[in-house]
C-alpha positions as CSV (number, residue, x, y, z in Angstrom):
1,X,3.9,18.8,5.7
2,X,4.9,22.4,6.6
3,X,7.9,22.7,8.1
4,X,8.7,26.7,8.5
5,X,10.5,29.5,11.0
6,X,8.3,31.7,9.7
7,X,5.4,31.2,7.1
8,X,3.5,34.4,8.0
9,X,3.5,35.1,4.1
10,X,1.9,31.6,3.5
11,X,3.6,28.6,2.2
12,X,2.7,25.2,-0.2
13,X,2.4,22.0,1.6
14,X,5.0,19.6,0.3
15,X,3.3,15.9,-0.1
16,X,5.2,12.7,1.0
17,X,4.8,9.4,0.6
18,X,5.1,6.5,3.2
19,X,8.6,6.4,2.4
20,X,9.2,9.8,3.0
21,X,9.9,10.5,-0.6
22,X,8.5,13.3,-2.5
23,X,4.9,12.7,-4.3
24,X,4.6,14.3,-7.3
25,X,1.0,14.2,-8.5
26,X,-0.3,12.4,-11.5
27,X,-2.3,14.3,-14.3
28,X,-5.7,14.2,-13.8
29,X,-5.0,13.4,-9.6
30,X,-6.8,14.9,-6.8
31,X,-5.1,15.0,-3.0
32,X,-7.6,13.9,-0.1
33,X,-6.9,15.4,3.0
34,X,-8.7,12.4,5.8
35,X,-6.6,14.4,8.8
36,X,-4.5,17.9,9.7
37,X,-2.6,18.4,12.8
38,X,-0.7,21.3,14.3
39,X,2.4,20.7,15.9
40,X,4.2,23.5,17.1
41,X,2.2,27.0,16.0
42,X,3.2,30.5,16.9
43,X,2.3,31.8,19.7
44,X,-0.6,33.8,18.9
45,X,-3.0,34.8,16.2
46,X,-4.8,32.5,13.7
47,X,-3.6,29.8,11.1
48,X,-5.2,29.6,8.0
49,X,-5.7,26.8,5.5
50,X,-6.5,26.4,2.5
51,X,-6.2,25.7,-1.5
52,X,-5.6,27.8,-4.6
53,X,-3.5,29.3,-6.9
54,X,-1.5,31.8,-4.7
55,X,-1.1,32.4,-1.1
56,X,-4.2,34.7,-0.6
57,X,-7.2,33.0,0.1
58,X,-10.2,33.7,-2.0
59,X,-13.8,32.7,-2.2
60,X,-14.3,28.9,-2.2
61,X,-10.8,28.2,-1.3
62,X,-11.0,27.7,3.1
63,X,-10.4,24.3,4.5
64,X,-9.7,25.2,7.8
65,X,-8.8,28.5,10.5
66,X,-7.7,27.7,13.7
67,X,-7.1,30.5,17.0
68,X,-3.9,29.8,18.6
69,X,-4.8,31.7,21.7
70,X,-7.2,29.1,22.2
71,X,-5.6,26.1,20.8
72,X,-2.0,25.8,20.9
73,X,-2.4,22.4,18.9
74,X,-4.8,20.9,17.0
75,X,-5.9,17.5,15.0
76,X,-8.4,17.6,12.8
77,X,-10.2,14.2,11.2
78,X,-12.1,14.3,8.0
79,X,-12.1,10.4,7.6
80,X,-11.4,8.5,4.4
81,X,-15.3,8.0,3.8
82,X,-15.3,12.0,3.5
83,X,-11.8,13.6,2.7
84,X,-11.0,17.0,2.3
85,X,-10.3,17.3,-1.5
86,X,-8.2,19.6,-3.0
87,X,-9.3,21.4,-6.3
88,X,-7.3,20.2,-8.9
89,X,-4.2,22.1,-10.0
90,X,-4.2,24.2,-6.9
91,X,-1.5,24.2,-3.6
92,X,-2.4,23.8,-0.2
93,X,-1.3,26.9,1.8
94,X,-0.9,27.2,5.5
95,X,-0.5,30.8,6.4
96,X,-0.4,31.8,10.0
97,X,-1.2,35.4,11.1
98,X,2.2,36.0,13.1
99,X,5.7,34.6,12.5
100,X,6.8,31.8,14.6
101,X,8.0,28.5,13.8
102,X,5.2,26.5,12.5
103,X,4.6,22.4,12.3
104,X,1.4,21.4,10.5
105,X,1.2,17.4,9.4
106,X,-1.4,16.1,7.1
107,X,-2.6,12.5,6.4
108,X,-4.5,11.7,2.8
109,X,-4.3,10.1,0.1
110,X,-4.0,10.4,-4.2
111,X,-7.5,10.0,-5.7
112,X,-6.9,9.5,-9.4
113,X,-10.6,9.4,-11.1
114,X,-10.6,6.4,-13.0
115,X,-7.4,5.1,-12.2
């Protein structure tokens, strides 16, 4: 989930379990995104999406933009039979184009290859 007053300069997702308790990922794991929602958004501009190494977005990294001025929430479905997957070793970032408080929720699961 993000959770933010302001993440205009782009912030990781943190992963919990069902028990609300941290997840910390196991070597070799891959998140699967199957849903994204947006809560509470600013009130205008875009909200970006997306996976990599720092909170710029580059080629190959976009999972999803959304425009606030025409969605003030959102829920997206991927499905579990065709997740979003994460590339491995990167964050998810959520980084909005104005500051506002921001509430994006996720739903997914820990693909381990072979495990």
């Amino acid at each position: 989930e993000v959770n933010s007053a302001d993440a205009s300069a782009g912030v990781t997702v943190t992963w919990y379990d069902s028990a609300n308790a941290a997840v910390t990922l196991p070597a070799g794991g891959y998140v699967c995104i199957t849903s994204i929602s947006g809560l509470t958004l600013p009130t205008s501009g875009t909200v970006a999406i997306f996976d990599g190494a720092n909170s710029t977005e580059a080629a190959g990294e976009h999972i999803l933009n959304v425009t606030i001025s025409q969605v003030p929430s959102f829920h997206i479905t991927y499905g579990t039979g065709a997740p979003r997957v994460v590339k491995k070793g990167s964050d998810v970032y959520v980084k909005p184009s104005a500051s506002g408080q921001i509430n994006v929720n996720f739903t997914g699961f820990v693909w381990t290859p072979g495990g």
